[in-house]
N, C-alpha and C positions, 0 to 999 in steps of 0.2 A: 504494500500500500504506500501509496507515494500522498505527497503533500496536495499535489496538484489532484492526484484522482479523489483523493479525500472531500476537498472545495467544491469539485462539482458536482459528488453525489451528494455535499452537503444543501448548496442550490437547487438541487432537485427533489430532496424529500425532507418530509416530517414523517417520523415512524411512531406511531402511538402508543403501540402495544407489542410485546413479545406473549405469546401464551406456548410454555417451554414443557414439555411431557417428557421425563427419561425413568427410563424401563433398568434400572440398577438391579434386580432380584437375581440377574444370574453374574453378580459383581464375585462369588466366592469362587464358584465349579471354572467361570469363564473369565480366564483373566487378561480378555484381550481389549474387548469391543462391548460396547454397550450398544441397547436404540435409542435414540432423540428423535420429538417429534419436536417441530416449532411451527406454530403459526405467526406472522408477522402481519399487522394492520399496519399501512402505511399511506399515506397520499403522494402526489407526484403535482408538481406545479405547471409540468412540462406534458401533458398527455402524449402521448407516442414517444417518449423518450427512452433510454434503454441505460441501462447501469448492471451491477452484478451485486451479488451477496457473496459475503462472505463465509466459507465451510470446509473445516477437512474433516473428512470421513472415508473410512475403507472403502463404503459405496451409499453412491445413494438410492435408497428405495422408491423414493415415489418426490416427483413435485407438481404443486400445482398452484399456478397465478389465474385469480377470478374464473375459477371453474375449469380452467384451460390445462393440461397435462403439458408437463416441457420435456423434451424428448432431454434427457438428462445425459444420452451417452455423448452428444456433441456438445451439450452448453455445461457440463462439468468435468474440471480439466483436478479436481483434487482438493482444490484450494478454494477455487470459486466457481461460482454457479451463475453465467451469462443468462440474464432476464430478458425475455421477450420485449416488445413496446408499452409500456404502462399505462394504466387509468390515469383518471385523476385521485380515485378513490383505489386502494391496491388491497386484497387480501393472500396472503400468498401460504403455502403451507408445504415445510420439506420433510420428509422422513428420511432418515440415517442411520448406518450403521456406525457410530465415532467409534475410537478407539485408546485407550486408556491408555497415561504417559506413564514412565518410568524417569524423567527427566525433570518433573518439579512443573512444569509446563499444562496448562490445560488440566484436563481431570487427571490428578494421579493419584495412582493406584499402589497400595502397600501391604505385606504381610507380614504380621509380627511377629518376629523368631519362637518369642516367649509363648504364646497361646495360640497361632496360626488363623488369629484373627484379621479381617479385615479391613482395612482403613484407606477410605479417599477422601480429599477435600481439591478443590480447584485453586489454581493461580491463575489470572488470566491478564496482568499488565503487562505489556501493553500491547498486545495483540494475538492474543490467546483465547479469546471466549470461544470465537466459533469453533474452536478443537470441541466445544462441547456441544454448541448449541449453532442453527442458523441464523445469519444476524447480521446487520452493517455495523462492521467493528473499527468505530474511529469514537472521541470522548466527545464531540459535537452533535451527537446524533442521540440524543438522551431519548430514553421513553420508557412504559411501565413495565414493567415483567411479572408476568405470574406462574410460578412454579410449580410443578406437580411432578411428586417422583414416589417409584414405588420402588420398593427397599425389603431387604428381609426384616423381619418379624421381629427382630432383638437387635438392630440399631435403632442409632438416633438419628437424626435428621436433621440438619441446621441452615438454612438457608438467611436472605438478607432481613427478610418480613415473619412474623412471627408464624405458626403453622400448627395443622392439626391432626391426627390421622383422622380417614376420612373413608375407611369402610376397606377392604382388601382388594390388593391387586393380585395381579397373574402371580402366584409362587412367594407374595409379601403382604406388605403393609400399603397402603396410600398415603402420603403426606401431602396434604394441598397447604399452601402457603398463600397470606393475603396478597396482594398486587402491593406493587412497591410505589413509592413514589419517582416522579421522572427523573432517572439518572442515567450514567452511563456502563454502558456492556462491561469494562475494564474489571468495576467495582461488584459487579452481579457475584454469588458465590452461593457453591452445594459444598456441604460436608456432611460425609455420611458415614457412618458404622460406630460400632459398638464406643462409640465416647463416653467416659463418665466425668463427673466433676460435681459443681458449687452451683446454687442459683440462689439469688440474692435480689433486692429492688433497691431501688434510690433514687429519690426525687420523681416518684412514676414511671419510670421505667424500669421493666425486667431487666437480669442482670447475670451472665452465665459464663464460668470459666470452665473448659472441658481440657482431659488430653487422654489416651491410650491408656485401657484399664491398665495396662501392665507399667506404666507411669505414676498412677493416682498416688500409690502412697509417696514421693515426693511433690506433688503437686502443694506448694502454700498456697494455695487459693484467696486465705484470708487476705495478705499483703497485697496480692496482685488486686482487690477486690479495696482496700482501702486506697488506693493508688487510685483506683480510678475513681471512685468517688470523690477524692478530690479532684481530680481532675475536671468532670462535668463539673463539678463547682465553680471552679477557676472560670471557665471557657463559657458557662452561660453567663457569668459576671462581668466577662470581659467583652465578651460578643454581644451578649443582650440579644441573642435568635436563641432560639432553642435546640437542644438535637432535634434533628431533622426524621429520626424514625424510632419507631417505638418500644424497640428492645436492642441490649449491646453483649452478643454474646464474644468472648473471647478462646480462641481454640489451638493449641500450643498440636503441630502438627508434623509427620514423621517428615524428613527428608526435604524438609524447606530451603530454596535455594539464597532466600533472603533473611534478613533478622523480623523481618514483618508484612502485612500487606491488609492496606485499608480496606477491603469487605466494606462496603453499608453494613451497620449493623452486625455483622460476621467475623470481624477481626480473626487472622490466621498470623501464627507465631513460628519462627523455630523452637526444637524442643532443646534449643542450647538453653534456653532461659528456664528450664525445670531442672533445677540444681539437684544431681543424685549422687554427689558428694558434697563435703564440706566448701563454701570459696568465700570470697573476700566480699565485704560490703558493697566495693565498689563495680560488681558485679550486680547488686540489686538493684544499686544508683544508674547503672545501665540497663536495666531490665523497664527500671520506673520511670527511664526517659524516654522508650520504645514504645513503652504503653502509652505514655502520653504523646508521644509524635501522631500515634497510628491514631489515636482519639482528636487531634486536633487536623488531621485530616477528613474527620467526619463535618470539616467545614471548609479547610484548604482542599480542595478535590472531590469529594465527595456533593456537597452542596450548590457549591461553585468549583466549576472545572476550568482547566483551560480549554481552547480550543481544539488547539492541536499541540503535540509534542514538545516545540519551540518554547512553550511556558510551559514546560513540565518544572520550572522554580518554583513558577509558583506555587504550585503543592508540593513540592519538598523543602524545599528554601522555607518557606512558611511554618512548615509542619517541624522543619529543626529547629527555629529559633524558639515561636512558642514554649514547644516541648519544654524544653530547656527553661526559659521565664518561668515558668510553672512549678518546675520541679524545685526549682530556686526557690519560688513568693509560696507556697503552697503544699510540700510536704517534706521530711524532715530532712532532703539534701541542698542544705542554703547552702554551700559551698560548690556545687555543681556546674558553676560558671568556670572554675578549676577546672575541672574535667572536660568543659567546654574546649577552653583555651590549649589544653593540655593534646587534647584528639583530635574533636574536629577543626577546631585551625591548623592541627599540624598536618593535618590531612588535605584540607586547602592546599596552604604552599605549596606540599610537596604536588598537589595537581596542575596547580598554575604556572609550574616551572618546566613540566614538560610540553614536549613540540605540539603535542595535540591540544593544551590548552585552548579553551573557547568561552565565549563570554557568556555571562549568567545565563541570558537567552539565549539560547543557541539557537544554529541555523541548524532546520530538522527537515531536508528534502523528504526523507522517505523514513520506515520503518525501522530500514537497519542502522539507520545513523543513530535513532534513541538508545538502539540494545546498548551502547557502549556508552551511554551518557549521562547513566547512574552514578555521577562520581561526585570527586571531592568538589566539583565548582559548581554541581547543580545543591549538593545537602550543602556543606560546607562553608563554602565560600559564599551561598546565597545567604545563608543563616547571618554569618557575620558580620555580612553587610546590612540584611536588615538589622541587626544591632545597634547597627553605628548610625542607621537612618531614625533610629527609634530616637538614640541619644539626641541626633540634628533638631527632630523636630520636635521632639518630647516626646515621653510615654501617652500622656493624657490624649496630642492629637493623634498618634498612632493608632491607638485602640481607639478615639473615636471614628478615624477612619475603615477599619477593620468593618466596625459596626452599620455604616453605612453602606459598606462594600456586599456584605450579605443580604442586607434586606434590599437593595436597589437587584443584587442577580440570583436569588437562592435559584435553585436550579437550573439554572441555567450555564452559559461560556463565556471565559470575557479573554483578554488578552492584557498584554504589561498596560498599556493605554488606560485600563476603567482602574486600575490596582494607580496608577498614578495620580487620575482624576480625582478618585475618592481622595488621597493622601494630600493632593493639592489645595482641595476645598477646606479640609481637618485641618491643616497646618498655613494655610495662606501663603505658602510660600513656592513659587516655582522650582518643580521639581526637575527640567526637561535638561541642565544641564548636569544635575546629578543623576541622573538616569543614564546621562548618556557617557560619564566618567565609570560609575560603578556597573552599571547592570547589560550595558551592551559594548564592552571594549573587555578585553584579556587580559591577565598578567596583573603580579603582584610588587608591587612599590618597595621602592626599601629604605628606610630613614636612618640618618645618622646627625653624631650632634657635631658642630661645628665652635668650640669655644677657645677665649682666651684667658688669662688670668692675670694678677696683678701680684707685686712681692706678700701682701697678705692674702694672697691665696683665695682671692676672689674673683666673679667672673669678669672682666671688663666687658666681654664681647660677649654672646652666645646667639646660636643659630638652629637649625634645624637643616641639614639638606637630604631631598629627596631625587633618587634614583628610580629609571625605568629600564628596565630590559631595552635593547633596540629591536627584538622583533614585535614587541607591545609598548614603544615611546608613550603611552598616557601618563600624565602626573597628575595628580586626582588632589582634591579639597578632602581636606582629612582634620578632625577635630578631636585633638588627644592631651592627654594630662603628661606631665613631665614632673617624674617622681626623682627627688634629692635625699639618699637614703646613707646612713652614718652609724658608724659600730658605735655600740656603748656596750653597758653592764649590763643592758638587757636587752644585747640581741644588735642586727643590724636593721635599722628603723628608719620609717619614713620620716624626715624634716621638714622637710617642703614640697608643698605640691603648685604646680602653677598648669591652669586647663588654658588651650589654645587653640584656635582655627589656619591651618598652614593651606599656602595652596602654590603651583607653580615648585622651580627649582631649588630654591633658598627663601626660609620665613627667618624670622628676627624675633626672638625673644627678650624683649627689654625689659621684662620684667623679673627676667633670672640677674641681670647684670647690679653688682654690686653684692652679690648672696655669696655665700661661704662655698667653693668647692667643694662636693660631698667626697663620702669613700665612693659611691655607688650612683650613677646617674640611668635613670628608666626612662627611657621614648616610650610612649604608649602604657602608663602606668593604667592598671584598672581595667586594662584591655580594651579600649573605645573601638578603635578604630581598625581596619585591616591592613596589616602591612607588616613585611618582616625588618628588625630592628637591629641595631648593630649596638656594641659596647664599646666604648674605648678604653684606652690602654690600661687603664687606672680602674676603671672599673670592673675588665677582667679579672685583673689581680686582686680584685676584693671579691668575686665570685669566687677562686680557687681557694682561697685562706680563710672564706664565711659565708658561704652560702646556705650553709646548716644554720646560721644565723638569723637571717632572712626570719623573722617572725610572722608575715604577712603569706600565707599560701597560695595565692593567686600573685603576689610579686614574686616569689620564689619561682610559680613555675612558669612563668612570662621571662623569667632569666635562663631556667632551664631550656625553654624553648629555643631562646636567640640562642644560646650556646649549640644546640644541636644544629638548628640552620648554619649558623657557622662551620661545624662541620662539613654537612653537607657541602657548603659552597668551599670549601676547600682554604677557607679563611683562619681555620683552626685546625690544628691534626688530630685524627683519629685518637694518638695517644694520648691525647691532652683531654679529649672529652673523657675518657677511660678514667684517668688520674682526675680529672674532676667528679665525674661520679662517683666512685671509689669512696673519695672523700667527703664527700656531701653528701651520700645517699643514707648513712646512719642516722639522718636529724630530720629528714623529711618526714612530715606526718601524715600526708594524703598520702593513703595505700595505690590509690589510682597511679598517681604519679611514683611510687616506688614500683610498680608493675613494669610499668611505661620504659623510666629509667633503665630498669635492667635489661628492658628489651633493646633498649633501643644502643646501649653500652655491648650488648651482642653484635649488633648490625655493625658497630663503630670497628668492632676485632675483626668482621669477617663480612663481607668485601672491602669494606672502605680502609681497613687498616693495611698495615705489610705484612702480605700473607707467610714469610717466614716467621714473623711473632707472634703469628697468630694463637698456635698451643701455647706459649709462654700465657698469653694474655688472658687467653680463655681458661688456664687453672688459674691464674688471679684473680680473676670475676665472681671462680666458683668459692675460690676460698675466704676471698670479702662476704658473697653468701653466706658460705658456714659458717665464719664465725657471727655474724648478725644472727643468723637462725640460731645459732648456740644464746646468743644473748637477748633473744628476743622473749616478751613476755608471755606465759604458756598460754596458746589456746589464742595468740592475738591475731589480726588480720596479719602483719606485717611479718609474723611467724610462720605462715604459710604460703607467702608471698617470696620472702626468701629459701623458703624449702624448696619451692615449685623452679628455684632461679638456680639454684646448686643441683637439683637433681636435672635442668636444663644444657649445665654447662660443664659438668665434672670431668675433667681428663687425665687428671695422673692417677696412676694405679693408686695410693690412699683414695683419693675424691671418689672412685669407682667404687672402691671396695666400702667407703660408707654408703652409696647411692643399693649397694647389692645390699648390703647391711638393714637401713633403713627397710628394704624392699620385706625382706626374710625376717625382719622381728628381729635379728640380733640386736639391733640398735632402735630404742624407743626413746620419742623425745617426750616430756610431760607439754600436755596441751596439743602435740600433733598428730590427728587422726591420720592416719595412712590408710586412707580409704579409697573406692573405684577409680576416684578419678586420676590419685596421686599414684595411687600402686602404676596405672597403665604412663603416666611418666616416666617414675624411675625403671620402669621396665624397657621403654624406648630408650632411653641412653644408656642403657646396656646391649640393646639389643645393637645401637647405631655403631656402638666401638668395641662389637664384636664377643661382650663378656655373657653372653645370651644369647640361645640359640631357639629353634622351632617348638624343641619341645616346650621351654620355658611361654613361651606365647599362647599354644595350644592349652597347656595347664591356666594360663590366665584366663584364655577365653571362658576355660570349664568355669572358670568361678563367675562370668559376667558376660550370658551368651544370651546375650540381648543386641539387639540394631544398633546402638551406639556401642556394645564389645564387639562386636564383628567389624563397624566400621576401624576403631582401634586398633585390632590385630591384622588389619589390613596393612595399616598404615604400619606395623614394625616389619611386615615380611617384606613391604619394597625395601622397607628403611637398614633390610640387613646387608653387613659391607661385603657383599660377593657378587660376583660378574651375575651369576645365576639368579639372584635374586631381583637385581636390577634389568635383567633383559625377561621376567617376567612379568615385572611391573605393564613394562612398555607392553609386552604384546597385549596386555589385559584393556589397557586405556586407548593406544595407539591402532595396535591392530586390530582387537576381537569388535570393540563395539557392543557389548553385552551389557558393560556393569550398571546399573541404577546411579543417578547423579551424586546419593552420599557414597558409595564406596568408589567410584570414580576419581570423587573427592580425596577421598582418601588415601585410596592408591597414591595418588600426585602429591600427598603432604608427603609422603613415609620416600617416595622416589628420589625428591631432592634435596640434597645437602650439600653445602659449601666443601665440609669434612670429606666425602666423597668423591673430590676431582677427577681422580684420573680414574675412577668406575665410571665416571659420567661420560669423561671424554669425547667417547664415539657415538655421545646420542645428539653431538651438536651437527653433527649432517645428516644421523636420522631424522631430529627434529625438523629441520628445513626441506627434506623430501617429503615428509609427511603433511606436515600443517596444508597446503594447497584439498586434498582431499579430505582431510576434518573439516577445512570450511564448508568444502562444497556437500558433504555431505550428512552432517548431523544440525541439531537445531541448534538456535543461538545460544544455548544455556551451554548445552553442553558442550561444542565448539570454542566457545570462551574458555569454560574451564580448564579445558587441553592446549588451547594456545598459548594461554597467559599464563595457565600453572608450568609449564614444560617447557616455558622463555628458558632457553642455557645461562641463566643470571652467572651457576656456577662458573663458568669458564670467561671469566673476568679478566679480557684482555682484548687487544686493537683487534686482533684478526676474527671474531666474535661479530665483532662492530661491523667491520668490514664485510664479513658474511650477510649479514643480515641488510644491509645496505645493498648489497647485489641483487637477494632477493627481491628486496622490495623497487630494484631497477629491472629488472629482468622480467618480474612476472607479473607486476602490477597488480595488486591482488585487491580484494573491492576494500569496503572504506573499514568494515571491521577490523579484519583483519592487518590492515595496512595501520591501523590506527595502534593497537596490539604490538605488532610488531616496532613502530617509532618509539614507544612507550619504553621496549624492551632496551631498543637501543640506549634510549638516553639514561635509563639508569645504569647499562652497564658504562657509559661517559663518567657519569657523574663520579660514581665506583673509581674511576680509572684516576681522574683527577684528585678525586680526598686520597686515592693512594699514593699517588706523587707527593704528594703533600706530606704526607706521613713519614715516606722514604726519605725529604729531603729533612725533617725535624728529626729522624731520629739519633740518637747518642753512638760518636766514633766507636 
């Protein structure tokens, strides 16, 4: 579906009604294909005009437009279904055989190890529905749907609108479900089989969290369940509409290719978020921002859509920042702007600095240009900017813009244009050239300070300059605070704050001049604004000697962050960022960001560092672990945080032999549960350096041979260091084409390792023979995950680079994949540079 064919089916109809019949009762014995019937009521503006519907189905059995039979072997080519000359008034009616995914995609289909039960629920953004149903599948074509499906006898039934059973079907049950209100196909959704869970009311509306019986007992329903209660609290106080439908069920589902997916009403989860170990808070604080995003889509997308693709911000963009405000003003994670600053901005940058970077709004000719444009600049970078537009214009007129935004388009389509008007009106102030700096140009700013000082160590001069990439030259109006921060006896502390509006090359801050030098100077204190920040000399030097100091959490990780992007850009070495976390990482208090830290102090050792220090460095990292795990308080987040970091990283025979230790009970810590999740850890870093072998894997499985232990021991038998293991990895993912999308997954986590190289070696011109035929031949979901997982990051050097660049001279490959593949390249650039870098700081 392209942009253009989209516009002018959308010119020629209004569709009113879907009436959608599937025949699920032989979902157990037959696990291929189901029937759909759909009836479609449509008008046509155009009488004698002709258009197509959207449909893939094994075959189709019967269609008919106003009485008329359409000879189906000529006008249905798989995908779609060429329509005769249409009415003004159209009723059309298709029967089909569809056919259940394995891929996360459309209806899929799943059986549970544990009980051999059955379980499907739908995904269908962004152009998935018809895999289930017939339908014109674009978000502009809103209309009612009413669902009927008959189902075996002992599941549930969950669709958008509430439902009933409703007398017996062929071999089940009937469920008829009310007609929905007018929305679009994207958001429609069935989920069926044996669910169990929590139902609950609030504020008049039903209220339901479901997940696989063999789940339930980790299921906290209660949390999940107070979470969102505030949430609709927050969100009808701040929007002033109402939700827009009459119950919100929540459904934590097998094999989800995403962390969530706005359903009307239906919300669908990963089952990453039903904790069946012990983990850290700030896993809930992520769970509780998920819940709230997908809830605040039930008005960013859900209510008011975009048009088309091109403002897919605006419901995500939307749906992150919210979330976030919420979880802040509203339940017990007020420090979650941290965690903000910490991920999703650092997810930003690192999106905005690659070749394929694009502007908020993206340019969306067709279909496959969205599949790849779920990223950091549509959540991310959309989110943070509207942050910094909230700060511009106030909160007060933001939301009241929001509020008028809804009741002026509930259901309906708008584009950036009615999202600016409203903001326009709310705030009096023209928007057209901050739209056109932040939300339609690329690429991220980078500020630095520019001062002078006097023999009393004061500022004479102080500046501000901003830099732009030269393939994105905008310099943007940016409105940020400048934090002057000084050790004392209690800590290193804010002194001085001075807020200011920059714009253009060089601003002037005259109001710093004549102030004390601090030890610690912050561009962007408080995090206002978006843009990556740089330190000076002086300031460094107070990060490495006191950043544990830092008593402010969000200045601490607004430091951590510029320190990593420094990295990255090759401004700082690898070992410097190591030696500074090292050293700072014992006084940090957000778990989040001690998580973060050690991952990202992994990244620093291996590619970005010199790969001959790399074992030196990586038992440094792990033994910093240990001894914090040794010293950490029993039973604390931060206690399992570094456990999970040392049983990550351990490489000298000691480190090994505790990590086997811990595994086997010999070694017990007070407060650390070594339970499913951690055993299947420390059992991968034995399995990856060889101190564990099959049988050890096979015995783990027996103890946790469920969907999430099979996808695990997947992941160790690619992850074992032998030729043999590694060349059946590939044929599984590469060649066979069989696996289901989590153990696919999985295969390709356990595949590649740094640690690994020269087992890899020979899959870097596998890889490049290959990919041309995954594109072309599997869906988008799963095509991605084989390209991008099975990029040769390992093999971290020019002639990689240069491979890859032939490719993509030679064979031209469409815009995914081509996109995938530039991606690939520039991180292994960037890799190559922070390693230069490293090579040239390190000690004779």
């Amino acid at each position: 579906m392209t942009l253009a064919e989209s516009g002018e089916r959308r010119r020629l109809l209004d569709v009113a009604l879907y009436d959608v019949h599937l025949d699920l009762t032989t979902a157990v014995a037959e696990p291929r294909r189901f029937r759909s019937t759909t009836t479609a009521t449509f008008s046509c503006i155009e009488p004698g005009a002709t258009t197509h519907l959207d449909i893939t189905a094994d075959l189709i059995e019967s269609a008919t437009l106003n009485g008329t039979t359409i000879d189906v072997e000529t006008a249905f080519n798989g995908q779609r279904l060429a329509l005769p000359p249409l009415a003004a008034a159209n009723e059309l009616t298709v029967v089909a055989q569809c056919v259940y995914s394995r891929t996360g995609e459309g209806l899929h289909r799943f059986v549970d190890p544990v009980d051999d039960e059955v379980y499907l629920y739908t995904q269908f953004e962004t152009f998935d529905a018809h895999r289930m149903f017939a339908c014109f599948d674009q978000p502009d074509l809103k209309a009612v749907f009413r669902f009927t499906v008959d189902a075996p006898s002992h599941w549930r039934v969950l669709s958008n609108m509430p439902g009933k059973q409703d007398g017996s079907g062929q071999g089940g049950v009937t469920h008829t479900f009310e007609p929905t209100p007018r929305q679009s196909t994207y958001i429609t959704a069935i989920v069926a089989g044996p669910y169990e869970g929590t139902t609950d009311s609030h504020d008049g509306m039903d209220l339901g969290v479901y997940c696989r019986k063999s789940l339930l007992a980790h299921l906290d329903a209660a949390e999940i369940l107070d979470v969102t209660k505030q949430g609709f609290d927050a969100f009808h106080e701040l929007f002033d509409t109402r939700y827009g439908w009459p119950k919100y069920d929540q459904v934590f589902v097998p094999e989800f290719n995403m962390g969530a997916m706005e359903n009307a009403g239906c919300v669908t989860f990963t089952e990453d978020y039903i904790f069946r170990s012990r983990t850290t808070d700030y896993s809930y604080e992520r769970r509780a921002v998920t819940v709230l995003h997908e809830m605040a889509h039930m008005w960013f997308g859900d209510l008011v859509t975009m048009k088309w693709w091109d403002d897919l911000w605006l419901n995500e963009s939307f749906a992150e920042f919210v979330s976030t405000y919420v979880t802040a003003g509203y339940t017990r994670w007020p420090d979650v702007w941290t965690s903000f600053c910490n991920i999703e901005k650092t997810w930003a940058y690192r999106q905005d600095q690659l070749a394929t970077t694009h502007p908020i709004a993206a340019v969306i000719p067709d279909i496959e240009a969205v599949t790849t444009n779920f990223d950091g600049i549509t959540y991310a970078k959309g989110a943070s900017v509207l942050k910094l537009l909230a700060h511009w214009v106030g909160e007060d007129a933001f939301f009241a813009a929001t509020r008028a935004y809804f009741a002026k388009h509930a259901h309906s389509n708008t584009t950036l244009q009615d999202l600016l008007d409203a903001l326009e009106t709310a705030s009096g102030r023209d928007l057209s050239s901050w739209a056109q700096q932040w939300i339609q140009t690329a690429g991220v700013n980078t500020l630095r300070t520019e001062f002078t000082t006097g023999a009393d160590d004061r500022f004479t001069s102080f500046a501000i300059r901003q830099e732009a990439p030269e393939e994105h030259p905008t310099l943007r109006m940016h409105r940020l605070r400048i934090g002057l921060y000084a050790n004392g006896s209690d800590g290193l502390q804010r002194q001085h704050q001075v807020e200011i509006d920059i714009d253009g090359e060089r601003t002037e801050v005259p109001d710093l001049v004549g102030v004390a030098r601090p030890d610690l100077v912050l561009l962007n204190d408080d995090d206002l604004t978006y843009a990556k920040i740089r330190l000076d000399e002086q300031s460094w030097e107070t990060l490495v000697s006191s950043i544990g100091r830092l008593t402010d959490p969000l200045a601490r990780t607004l430091c951590w962050a510029a320190a990593w992007d420094m990295t990255r850009d090759a401004e700082v070495s690898a070992g410097e960022y190591l030696d500074l976390v090292l050293g700072g990482i014992e006084r940090e208090s957000e778990v989040g960001t001690v998580q973060s830290l050690l991952r990202l102090a992994s990244q620093a050792i291996d590619p970005y560092g010199d790969p001959a220090r790399s074992d030196e460095r990586r038992t440094r990292l792990a033994a910093r672990a240990f001894e914090l795990l040794d010293a950490s308080p029993a039973g604390s987040d931060v206690q399992l945080a570094f456990a999970r970091a040392a049983a990550t990283s351990a490489t000298s025979a000691d480190q090994l032999d505790r990590v086997a230790a811990l595994l086997d009970g010999g070694e017990q810590l007070e407060g650390l549960a070594v339970d499913t999740e951690l055993r299947w850890l420390l059992l991968r870093r034995l399995v990856t350096t060889g101190r564990a072998d099959d049988a050890r894997i096979d015995a783990e499985l027996a103890r946790d041979d469920t969907s999430a232990g099979r996808c695990h021991a997947m992941t160790l038998r690619a992850a074992r260091p032998t030729a043999a293991a590694k060349a059946e990895a590939w044929r599984q993912v590469v060649e066979l084409d069989e696996l289901p999308n989590a153990e696919q997954n999985a295969t390709i986590a356990g595949f590649v390792s740094y640690e690994q190289r020269e087992l890899l070696a020979p899959y870097v011109e596998a890889y490049f023979a290959a990919i041309g035929e995954v594109y072309r031949t599997r869906s988008a979901e799963m095509a991605q995950q084989v390209i991008a997982g099975l990029f040769p990051y390992w093999a971290t050097d020019a002639e990689t680079i240069a491979r890859t660049e032939a490719y993509l001279s030679e064979k031209q490959p469409g815009a995914a994949l081509r996109r995938m593949l530039l991606e690939g390249r520039d991180a292994l650039a960037r890799a190559l540079r922070s390693r230069e870098r490293d090579l040239a700081t390190a000690p004779a």
